[in-house]
N, C-alpha and C positions, 0 to 999 in steps of 0.2 A: 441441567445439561451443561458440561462443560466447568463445572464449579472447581475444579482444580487450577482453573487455568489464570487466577487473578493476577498472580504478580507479572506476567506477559501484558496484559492487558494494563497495568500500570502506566509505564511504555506511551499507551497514545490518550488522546486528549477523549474527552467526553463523550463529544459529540459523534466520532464514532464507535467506541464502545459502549455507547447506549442501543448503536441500532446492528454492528456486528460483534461475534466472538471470535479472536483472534487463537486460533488456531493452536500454529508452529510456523514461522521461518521456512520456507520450500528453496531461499538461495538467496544471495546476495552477488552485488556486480560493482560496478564504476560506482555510479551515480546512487543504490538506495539497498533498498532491500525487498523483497516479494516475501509473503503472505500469506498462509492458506487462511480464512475465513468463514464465518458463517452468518448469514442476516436472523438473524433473533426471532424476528416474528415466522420467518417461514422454513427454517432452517436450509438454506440454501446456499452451494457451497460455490465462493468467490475468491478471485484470487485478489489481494489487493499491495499494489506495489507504492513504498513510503520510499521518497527519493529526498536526500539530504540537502537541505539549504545550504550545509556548506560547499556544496558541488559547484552553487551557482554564482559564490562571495567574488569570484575575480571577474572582471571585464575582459580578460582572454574567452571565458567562459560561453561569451554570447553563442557560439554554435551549438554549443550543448543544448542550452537553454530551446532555440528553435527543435533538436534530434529530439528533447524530451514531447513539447508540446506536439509533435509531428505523430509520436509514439501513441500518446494520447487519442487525438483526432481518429488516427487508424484502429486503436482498440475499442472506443465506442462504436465501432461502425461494425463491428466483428459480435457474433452471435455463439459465445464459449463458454 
């Protein structure tokens, strides 16, 4: 399934493309990029957003950094 899609999947580190397949790109913003997704073992479809380290390299930066983790906290809690 999905066997076309390697050189995307290049892209991110191991540990998650051993447990999902990276889709397509659904959009990019400020801070990273989203994701469409799939978990391998159950094919299950996830959105997964990669936000760029460099977003966070300044010490002006420290708000973002809290908007991100805030982001976070509230999408764990959300059933989507």
């Amino acid at each position: 399934m999905f066997t076309c899609l390697k050189p995307l999947e290049d892209q991110f580190p191991v540990a998650v493309t051993s447990k999902y397949t990276i889709f397509r790109s659904l959009g990019r913003g400020a801070c990273g990029e989203v994701y469409q997704v799939f978990e391998r073992e159950s094919c299950q479809q996830y959105a997964m957003k990669v936000v760029q380290k460099k977003s966070f390299s300044f010490p002006t930066r420290n708000g973002l950094c809290n908007r991100v983790q805030s982001e976070v906290e509230i999408l764990k809690k959300l059933n989507h």
